[in-house]
Backbone as JSON Lines, residues from 0, in Angstrom:
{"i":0,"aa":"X","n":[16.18,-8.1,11.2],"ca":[15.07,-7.2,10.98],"c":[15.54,-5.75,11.0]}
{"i":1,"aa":"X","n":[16.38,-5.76,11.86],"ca":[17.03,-4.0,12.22],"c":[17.49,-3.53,11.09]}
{"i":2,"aa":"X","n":[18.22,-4.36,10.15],"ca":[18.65,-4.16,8.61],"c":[17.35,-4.01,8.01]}
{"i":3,"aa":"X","n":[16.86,-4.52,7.61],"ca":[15.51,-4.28,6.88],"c":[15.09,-2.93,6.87]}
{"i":4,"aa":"X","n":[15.1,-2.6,8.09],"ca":[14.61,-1.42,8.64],"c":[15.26,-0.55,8.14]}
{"i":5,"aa":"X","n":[16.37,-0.45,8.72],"ca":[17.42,0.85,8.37],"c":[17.47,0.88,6.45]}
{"i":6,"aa":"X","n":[17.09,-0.42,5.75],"ca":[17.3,-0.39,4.26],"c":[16.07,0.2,3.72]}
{"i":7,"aa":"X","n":[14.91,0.66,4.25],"ca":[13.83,0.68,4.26],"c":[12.75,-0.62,3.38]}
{"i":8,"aa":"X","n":[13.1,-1.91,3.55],"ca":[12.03,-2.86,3.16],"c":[11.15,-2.88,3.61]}
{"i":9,"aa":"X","n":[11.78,-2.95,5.33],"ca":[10.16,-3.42,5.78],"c":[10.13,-1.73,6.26]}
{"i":10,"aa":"X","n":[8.84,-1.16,6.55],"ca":[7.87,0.56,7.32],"c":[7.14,-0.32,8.18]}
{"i":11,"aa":"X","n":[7.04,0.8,9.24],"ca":[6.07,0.67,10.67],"c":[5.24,1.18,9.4]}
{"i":12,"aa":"X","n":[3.79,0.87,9.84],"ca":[2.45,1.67,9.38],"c":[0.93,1.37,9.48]}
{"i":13,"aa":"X","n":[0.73,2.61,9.58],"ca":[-1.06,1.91,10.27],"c":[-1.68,0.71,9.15]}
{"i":14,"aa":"X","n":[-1.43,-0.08,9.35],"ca":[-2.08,-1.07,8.35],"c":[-3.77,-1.48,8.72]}
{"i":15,"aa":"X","n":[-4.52,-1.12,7.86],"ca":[-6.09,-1.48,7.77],"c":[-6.74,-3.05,8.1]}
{"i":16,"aa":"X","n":[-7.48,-3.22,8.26],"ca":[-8.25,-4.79,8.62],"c":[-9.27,-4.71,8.58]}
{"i":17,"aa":"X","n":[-10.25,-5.98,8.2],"ca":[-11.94,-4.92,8.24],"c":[-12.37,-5.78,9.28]}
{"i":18,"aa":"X","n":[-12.95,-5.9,10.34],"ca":[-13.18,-6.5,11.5],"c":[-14.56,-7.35,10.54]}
{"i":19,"aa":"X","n":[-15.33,-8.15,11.73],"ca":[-16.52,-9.01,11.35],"c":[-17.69,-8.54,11.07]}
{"i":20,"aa":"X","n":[-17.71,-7.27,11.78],"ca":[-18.59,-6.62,11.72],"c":[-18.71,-5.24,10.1]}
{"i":21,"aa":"X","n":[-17.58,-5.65,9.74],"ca":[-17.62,-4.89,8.28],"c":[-17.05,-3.72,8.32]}
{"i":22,"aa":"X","n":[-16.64,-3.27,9.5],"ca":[-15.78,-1.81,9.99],"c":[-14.45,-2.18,9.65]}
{"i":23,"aa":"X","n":[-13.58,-0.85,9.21],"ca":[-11.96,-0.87,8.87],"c":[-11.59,-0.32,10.56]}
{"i":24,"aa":"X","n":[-10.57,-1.41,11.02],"ca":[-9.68,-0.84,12.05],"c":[-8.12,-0.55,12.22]}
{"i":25,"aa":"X","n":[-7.93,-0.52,12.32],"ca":[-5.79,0.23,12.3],"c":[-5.2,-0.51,12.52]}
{"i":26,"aa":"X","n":[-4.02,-0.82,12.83],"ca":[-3.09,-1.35,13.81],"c":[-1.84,-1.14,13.08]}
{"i":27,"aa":"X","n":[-0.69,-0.55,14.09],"ca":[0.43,0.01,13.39],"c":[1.1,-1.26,13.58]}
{"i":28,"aa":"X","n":[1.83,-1.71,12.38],"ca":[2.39,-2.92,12.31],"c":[3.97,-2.65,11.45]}
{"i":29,"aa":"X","n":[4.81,-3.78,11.43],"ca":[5.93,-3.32,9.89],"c":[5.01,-4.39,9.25]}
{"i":30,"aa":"X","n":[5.35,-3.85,7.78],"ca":[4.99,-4.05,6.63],"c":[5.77,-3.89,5.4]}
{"i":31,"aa":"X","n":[5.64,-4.66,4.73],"ca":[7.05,-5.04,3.71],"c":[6.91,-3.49,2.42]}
{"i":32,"aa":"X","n":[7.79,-2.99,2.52],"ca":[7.39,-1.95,1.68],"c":[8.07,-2.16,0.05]}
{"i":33,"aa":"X","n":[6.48,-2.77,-0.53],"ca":[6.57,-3.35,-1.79],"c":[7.23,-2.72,-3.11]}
{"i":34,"aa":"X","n":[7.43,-1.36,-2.68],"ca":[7.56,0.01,-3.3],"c":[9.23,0.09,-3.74]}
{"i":35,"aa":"X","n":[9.78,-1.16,-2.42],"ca":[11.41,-1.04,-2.71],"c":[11.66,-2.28,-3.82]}
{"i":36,"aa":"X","n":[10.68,-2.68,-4.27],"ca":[11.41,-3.97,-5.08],"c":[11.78,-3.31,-6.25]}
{"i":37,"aa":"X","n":[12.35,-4.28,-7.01],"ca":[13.12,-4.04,-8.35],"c":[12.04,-4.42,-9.37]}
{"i":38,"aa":"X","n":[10.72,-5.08,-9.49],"ca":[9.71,-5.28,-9.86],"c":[9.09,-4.1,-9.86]}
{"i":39,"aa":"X","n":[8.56,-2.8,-9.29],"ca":[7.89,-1.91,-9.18],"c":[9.03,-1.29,-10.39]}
{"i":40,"aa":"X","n":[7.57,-0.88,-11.65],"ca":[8.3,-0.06,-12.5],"c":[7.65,1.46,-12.74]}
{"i":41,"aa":"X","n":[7.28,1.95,-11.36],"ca":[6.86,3.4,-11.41],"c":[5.13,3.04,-11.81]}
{"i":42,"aa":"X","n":[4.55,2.69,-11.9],"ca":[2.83,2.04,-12.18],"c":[2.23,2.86,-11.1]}
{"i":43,"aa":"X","n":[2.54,2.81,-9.91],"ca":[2.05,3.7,-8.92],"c":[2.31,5.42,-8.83]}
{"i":44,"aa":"X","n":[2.27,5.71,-9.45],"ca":[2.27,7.73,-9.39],"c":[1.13,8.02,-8.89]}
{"i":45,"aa":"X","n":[-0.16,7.62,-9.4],"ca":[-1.5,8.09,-8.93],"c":[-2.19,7.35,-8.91]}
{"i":46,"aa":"X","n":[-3.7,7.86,-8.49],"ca":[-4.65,6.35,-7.5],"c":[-5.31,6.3,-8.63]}
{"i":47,"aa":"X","n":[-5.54,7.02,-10.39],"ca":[-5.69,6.36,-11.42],"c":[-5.15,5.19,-12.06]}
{"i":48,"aa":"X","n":[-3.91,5.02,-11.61],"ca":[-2.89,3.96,-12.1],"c":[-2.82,3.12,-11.14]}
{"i":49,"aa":"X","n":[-3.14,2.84,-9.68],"ca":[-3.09,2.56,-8.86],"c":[-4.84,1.05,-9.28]}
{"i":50,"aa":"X","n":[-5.75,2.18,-9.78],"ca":[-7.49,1.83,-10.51],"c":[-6.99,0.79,-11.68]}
{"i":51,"aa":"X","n":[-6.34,1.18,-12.08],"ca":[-6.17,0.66,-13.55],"c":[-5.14,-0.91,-13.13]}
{"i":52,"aa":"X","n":[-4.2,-1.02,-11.66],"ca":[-3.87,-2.56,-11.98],"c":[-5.13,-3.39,-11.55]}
{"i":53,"aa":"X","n":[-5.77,-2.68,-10.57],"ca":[-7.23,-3.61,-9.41],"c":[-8.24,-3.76,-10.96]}
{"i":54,"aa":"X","n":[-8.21,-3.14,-12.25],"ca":[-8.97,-3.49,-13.09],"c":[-8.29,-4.64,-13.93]}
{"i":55,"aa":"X","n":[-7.05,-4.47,-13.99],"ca":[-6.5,-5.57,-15.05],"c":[-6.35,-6.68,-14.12]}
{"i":56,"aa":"X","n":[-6.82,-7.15,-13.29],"ca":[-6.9,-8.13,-11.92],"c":[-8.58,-8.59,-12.12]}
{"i":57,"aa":"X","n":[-8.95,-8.06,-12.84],"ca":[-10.51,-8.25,-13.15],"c":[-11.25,-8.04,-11.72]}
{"i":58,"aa":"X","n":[-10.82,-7.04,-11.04],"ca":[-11.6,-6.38,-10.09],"c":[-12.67,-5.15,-10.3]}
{"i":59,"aa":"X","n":[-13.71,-5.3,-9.98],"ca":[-14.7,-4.12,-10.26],"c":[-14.37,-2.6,-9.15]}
{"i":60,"aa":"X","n":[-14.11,-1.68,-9.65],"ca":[-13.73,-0.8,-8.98],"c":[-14.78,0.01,-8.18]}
{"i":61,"aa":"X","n":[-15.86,-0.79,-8.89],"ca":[-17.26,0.35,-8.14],"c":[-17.56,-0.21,-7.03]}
{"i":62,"aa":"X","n":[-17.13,-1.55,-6.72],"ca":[-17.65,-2.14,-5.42],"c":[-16.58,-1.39,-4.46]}
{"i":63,"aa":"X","n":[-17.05,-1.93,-3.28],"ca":[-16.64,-0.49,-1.84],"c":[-16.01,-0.97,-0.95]}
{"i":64,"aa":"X","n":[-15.8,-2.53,-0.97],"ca":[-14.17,-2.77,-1.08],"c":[-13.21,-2.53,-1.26]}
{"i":65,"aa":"X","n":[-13.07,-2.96,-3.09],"ca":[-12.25,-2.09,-3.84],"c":[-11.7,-1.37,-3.81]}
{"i":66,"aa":"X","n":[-12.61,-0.5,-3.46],"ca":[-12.7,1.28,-3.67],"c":[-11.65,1.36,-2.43]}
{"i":67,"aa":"X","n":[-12.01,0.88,-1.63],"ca":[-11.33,0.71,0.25],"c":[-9.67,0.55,0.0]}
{"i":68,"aa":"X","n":[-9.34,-0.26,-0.78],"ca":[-8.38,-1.11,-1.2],"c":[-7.48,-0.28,-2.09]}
{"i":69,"aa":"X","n":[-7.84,0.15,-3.16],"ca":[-7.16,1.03,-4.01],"c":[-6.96,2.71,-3.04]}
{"i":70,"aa":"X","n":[-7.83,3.48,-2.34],"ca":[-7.65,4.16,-1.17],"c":[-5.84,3.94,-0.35]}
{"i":71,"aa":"X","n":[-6.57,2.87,0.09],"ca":[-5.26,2.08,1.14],"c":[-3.99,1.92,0.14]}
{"i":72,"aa":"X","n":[-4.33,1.32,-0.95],"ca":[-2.57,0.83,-1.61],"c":[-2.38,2.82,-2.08]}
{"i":73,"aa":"X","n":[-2.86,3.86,-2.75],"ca":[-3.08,5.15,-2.37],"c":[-2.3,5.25,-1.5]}
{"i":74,"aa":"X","n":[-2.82,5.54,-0.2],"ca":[-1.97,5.78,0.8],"c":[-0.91,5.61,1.27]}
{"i":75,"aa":"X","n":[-0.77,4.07,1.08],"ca":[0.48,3.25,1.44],"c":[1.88,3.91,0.67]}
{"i":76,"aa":"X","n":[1.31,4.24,-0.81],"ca":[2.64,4.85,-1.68],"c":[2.79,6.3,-1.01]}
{"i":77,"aa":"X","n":[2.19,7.15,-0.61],"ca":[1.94,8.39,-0.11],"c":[2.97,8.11,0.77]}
{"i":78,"aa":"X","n":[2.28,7.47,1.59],"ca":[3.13,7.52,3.07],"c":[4.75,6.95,3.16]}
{"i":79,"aa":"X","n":[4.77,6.43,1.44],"ca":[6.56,6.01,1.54],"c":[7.19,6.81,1.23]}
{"i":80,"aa":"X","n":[6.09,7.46,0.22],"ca":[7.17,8.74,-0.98],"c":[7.31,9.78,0.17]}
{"i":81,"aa":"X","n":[6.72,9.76,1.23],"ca":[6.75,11.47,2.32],"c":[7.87,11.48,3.05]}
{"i":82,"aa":"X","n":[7.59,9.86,3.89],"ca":[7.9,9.15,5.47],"c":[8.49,8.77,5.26]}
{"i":83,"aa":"X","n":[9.32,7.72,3.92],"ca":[10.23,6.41,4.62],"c":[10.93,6.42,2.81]}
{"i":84,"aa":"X","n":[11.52,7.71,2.43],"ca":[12.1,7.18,0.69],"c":[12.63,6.15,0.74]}
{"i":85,"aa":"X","n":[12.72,5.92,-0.09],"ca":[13.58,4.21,-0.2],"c":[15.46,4.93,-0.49]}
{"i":86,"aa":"X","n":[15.9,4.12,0.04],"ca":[17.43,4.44,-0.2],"c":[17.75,3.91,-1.3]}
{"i":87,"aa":"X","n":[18.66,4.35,-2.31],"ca":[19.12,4.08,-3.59],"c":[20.66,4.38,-4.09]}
């Protein structure tokens, strides 16, 4: 795991959950940072392009889920491109 780490795959990060009650809560966890694969071909720059895969997934973007979801994957790229570049 310590490799992982130091390669940056897996990031510590507040990862979201929506409890039973329908509330989003935190919990800093590692999390595989999807951002390092060889599959990611730059699609993520902005939370327009970010809209546009949750639509070709035949997801409705107006629901508030969604909306929650595309936010969070948002963030998630934010917080790699700032906090954790990928080594190359």
């Amino acid at each position: 795991m310590e490799e992982c780490i130091n390669d940056k795959l897996i990031v510590k990060y507040k990862t979201p959950y929506k409890t039973s009650e329908g509330k989003v809560e935190y919990k800093s966890e590692y999390v595989i940072n999807w951002l390092s694969h060889p599959i990611n071909d730059g699609f993520t720059k902005t939370e327009d392009n970010v809209s546009e895969k949750f639509k070709e997934h035949n997801k409705s973007i107006d629901d508030w889920s969604v909306k929650l979801k595309i936010k969070n994957t948002f963030d998630f790229i934010q917080f790699v491109k700032n906090k954790a570049p990928i080594n190359n």
